[in-house]
C-alpha positions as CSV (number, residue, x, y, z in Angstrom):
1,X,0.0,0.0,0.0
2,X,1.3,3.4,-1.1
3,X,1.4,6.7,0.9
4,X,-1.7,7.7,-0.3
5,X,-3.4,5.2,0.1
6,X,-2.5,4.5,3.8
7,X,-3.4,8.2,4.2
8,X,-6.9,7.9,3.0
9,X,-7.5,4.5,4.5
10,X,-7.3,6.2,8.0
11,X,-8.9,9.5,6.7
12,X,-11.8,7.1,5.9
13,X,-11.3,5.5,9.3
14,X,-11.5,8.2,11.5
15,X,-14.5,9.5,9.0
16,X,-16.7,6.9,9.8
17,X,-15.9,7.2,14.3
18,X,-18.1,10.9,13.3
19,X,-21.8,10.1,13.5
20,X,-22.6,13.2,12.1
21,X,-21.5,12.0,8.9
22,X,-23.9,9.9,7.1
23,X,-23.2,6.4,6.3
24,X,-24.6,7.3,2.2
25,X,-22.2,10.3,2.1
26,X,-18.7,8.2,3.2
27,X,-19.5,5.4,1.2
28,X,-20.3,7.8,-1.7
29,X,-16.4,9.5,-1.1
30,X,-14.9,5.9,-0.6
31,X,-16.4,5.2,-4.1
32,X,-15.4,8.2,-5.8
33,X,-11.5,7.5,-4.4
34,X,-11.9,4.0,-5.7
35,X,-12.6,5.2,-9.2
36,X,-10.0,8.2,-8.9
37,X,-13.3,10.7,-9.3
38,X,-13.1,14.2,-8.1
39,X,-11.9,14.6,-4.5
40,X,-8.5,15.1,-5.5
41,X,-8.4,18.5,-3.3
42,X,-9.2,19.3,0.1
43,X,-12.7,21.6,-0.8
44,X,-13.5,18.7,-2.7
45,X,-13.9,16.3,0.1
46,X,-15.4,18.9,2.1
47,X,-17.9,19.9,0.0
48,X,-18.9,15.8,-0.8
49,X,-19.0,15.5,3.1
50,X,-21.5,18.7,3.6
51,X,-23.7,18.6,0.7
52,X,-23.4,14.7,0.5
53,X,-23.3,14.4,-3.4
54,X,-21.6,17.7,-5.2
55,X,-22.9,16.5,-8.8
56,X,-26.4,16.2,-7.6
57,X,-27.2,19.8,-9.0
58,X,-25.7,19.6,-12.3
């Protein structure tokens, strides 16, 4: 396992001890990092975590 990966393996981790965060939304961002889709940047993941799906409203 590269860097990154071990990096979002624990960000992914430590995102699902929040209960705040619904269970739809992470496994939505786990998805997209599977597929290499767009949460390449910090305001990307950030934006999928608070409006859940960023491409809803396109």
């Amino acid at each position: 396992m590269g860097v990154e990966e071990e990096i979002f393996d624990e960000f992914f981790r430590k995102l699902q001890e929040y209960e705040e965060i619904p269970k739809n939304v992470l496994d939505d961002l786990k998805s997209r990092y599977e597929n290499g889709k767009d949460i390449d940047t910090k305001n990307n993941i950030i934006r999928s975590i608070r409006l859940g799906d960023p491409d809803e409203d396109k």
